[in-house]
C-alpha positions in Angstrom: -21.4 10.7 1.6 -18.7 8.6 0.7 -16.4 9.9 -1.9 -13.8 6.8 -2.1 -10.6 5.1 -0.8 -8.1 8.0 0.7 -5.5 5.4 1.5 -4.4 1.9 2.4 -1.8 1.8 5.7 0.7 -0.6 6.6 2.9 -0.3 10.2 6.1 -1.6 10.1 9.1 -2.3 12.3 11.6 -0.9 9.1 10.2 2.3 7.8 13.0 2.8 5.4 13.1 0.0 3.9 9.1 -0.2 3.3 9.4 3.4 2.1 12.1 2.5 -0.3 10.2 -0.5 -1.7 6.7 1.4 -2.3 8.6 4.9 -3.0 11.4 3.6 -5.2 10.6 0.1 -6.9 6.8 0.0 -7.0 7.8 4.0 -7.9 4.8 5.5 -5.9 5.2 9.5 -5.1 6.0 10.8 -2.0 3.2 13.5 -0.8 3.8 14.0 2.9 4.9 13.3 6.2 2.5 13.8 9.6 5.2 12.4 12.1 3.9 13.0 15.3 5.4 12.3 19.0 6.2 13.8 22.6 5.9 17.2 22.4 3.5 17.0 19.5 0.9 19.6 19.5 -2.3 17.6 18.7 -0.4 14.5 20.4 -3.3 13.7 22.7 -5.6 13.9 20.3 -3.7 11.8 17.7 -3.5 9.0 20.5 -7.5 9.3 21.5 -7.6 8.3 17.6 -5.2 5.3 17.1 -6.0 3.9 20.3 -2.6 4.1 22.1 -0.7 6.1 24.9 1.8 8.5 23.9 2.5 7.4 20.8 5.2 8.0 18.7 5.7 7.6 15.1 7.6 8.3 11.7 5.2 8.1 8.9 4.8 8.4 4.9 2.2 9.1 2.4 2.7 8.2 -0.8 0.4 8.5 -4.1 -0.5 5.7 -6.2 -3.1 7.3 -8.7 -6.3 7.7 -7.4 -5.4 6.3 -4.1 -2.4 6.3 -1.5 -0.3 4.2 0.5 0.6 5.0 4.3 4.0 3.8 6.0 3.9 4.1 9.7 6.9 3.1 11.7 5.2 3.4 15.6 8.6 3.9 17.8 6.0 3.8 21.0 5.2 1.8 21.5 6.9 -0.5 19.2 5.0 -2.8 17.3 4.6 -6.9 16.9 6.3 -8.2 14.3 3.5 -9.5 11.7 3.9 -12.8 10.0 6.0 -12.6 6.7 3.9 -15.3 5.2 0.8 -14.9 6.0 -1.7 -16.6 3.7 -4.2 -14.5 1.6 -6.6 -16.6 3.4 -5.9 -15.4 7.1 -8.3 -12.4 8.2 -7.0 -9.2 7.8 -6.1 -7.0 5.2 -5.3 -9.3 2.1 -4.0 -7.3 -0.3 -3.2 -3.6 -2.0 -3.6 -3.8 -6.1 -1.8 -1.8 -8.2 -3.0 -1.4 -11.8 -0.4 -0.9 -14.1 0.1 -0.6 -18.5 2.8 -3.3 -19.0 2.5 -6.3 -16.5 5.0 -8.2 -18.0 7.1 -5.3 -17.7 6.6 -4.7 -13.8 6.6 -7.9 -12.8 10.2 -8.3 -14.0 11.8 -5.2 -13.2 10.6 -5.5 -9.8 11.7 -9.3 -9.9 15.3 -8.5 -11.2 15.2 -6.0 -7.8 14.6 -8.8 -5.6 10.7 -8.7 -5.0 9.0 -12.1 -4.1 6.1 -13.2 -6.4 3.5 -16.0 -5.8 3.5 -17.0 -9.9 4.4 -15.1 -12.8 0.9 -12.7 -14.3 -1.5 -15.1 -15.0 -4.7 -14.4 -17.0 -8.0 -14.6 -15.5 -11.0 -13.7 -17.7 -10.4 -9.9 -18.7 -7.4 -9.8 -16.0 -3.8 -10.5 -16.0 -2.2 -10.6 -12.4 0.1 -11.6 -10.1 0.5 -11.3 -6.0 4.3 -10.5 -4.8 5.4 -9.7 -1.4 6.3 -6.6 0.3 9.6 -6.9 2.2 7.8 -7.0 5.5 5.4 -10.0 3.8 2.4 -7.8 3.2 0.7 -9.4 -0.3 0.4 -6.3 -3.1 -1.4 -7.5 -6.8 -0.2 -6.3 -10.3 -3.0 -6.5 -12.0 -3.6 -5.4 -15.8 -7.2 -4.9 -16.9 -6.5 -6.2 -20.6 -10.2 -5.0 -22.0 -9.8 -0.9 -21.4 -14.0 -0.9 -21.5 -14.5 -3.4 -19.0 -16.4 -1.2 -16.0 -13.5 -1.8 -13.7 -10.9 -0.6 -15.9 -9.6 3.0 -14.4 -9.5 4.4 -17.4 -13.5 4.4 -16.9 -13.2 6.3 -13.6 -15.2 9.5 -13.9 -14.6 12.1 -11.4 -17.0 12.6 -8.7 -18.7 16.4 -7.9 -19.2 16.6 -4.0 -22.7 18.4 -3.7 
């Protein structure tokens, strides 16, 4: 059975500086670290799992209400640099959303900090949103459910009982 999302991951080539944008301005809460390397117990393992020889990494979890974000910084090997504008459009992983109270509020706090948005929050039906960039290009959404009994509002979420 499955129970939900655990977590959305992003690699990148400057761990501290996607941890402090996700940690400290998006304000997401830091859980735990699983770095993992040569001399690394379960290393082989690890590898066998990710697809890679003797890998190397420095890694993050953060929480983000029901969900969590993953920073992984692979220092073997060393990753590709991805492509700081790539369009929604392109394959891949399009975006992360974040819903949030205020998006007026967010969306300028984190612009007065520098972050890069497509548009200001425009309304869509029973949404208010906006797409920004991370600082390594990857697209995250603000996005404001304005009707709080629309069926994809969280505040509907019901917890699940495993059986």
């Amino acid at each position: 059975m499955i129970r939900g999302i655990h977590h959305t991951s992003f690699s990148t080539n400057n761990f501290d500086r996607l941890l402090h944008f996700y940690r400290d301005l998006i304000g997401l809460e830091f859980v735990a670290s699983y770095d993992w390397g040569p001399g690394s117990e379960e290393l082989e393992k690890v590898d066998k799992i990710v697809g890679l020889k003797n890998s190397a990494t420095r890694t993050a979890l953060l929480r983000a209400g029901n969900t969590h974000i993953e920073i992984f910084e692979y220092l073997n090997p060393k990753g590709k640099a991805g492509a700081p504008n790539r369009p929604a459009c392109d394959v891949g992983l399009t975006h992360v959303a974040f819903d949030v109270v205020d998006i007026d509020h967010e969306y300028q706090r984190l612009k007065a900090a520098g972050v890069t948005f497509h548009t200001p929050p425009q309304q869509v039906g029973v949404f208010r949103a906006t797409y920004g960039r991370d600082p390594d290009g990857n697209i995250f959404e603000l996005q404001e459910v304005l009707d709080p009994k629309h069926p994809v509002a969280l505040t509907n979420l019901v917890p699940q009982i495993a059986k």
